[in-house]
N, C-alpha and C positions, 0 to 999 in steps of 0.2 A: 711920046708920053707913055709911060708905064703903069699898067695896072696895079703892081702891088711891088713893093722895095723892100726888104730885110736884111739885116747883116748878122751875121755871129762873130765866133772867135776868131777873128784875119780871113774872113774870109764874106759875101754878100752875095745875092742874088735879086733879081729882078724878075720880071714878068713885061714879057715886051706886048706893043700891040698883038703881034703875029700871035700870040697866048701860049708862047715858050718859054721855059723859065733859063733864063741866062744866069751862069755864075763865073763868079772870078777869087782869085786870093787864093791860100792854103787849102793840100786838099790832103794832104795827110791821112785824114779817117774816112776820106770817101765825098767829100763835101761836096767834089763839083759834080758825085753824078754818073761820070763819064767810064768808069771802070778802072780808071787810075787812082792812085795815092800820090798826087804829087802836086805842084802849086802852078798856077798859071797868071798872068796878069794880065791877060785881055780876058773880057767874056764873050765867055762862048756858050751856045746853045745849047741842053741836056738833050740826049738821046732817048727822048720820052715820045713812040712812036704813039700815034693816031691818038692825041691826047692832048687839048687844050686846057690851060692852068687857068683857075682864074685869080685865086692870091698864093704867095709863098712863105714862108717865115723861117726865121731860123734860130737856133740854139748855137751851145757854145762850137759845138763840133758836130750836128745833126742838121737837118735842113726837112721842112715839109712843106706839101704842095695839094692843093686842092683843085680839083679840075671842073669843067665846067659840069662836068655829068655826075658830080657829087661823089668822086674815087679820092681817096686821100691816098696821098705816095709820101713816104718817107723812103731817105737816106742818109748816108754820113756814118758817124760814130753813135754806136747803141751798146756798152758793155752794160749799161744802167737799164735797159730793155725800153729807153726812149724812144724807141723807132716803131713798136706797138705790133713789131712782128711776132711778138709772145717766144722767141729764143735766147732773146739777149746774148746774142752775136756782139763783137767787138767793134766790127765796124762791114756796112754797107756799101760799096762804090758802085753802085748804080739802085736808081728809081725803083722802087718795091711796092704793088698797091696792099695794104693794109686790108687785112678781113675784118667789118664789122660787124657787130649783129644786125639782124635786121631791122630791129627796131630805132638802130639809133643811127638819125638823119643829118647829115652834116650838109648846112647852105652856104652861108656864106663868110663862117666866120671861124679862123684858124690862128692858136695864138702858140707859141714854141719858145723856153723860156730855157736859163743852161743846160740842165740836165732833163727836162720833162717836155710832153707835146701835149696841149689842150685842144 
C-alpha cells in the first residue's frame, strides 16, 4: 500500500512503502526523474539519494515530492517557472530541492495542478 498516488499528463507516480517515489508513463520533459526524456511503462524508483518522500503530486508535465524532513523536490517540465526553481528552465530531468524561505514551513500537504505547484 502506497503512501500517496498522482498522475499528470500520461504519465503517474506513487510513493511506495519503502518512501520512494516510483514513476511510470511519458517522460518527455523530465517526468520520471531519472535524467532521461523518454517514456517507460514499468515503474521504477527515482534516484532521490538519502531521502524519504512522504506525498508526491503531479501536474500536467511537472511532478513534486515532499519528503519526510520537510524538502520539497520538484521536477519535469517548468518553461512556466512551475518547478519554483526561480529560472524557468524548460524542463528538469532529475529531483531538484527547491529553496524556501525560512519562514515558510511545508508539513504535510502538497497540491500540483497543470501549470502551477501549491
Amino acid at each position: 500500500m502506497s503512501a500517496s498516488v498522482s498522475s499528470g499528463g500520461g504519465f503517474s507516480c506513487f510513493v511506495g512503502q519503502d518512501s520512494k517515489v516510483y514513476v511510470s508513463g511519458t517522460g518527455h520533459d523530465g517526468q520520471h526523474g531519472n535524467g532521461y526524456m523518454t517514456a517507460k511503462c514499468k515503474f521504477a524508483p527515482l534516484p532521490i539519494e538519502n531521502c524519504n518522500v512522504y506525498t508526491v503530486s503531479c501536474g500536467e508535465n511537472h511532478a513534486a515530492a515532499l519528503s519526510l524532513s520537510h524538502t520539497l523536490l520538484t521536477w519535469g517540465g517548468g518553461k512556466y517557472g512551475q518547478l519554483g526553481l526561480g529560472d524557468n528552465v524548460k524542463q528538469i530531468s532529475t529531483p531538484q530541492t527547491v529553496q524556501l524561505p525560512i519562514s515558510l514551513l511545508i508539513y504535510k500537504f502538497l497540491a500540483v495542478n497543470t501549470t502551477h505547484t501549491h
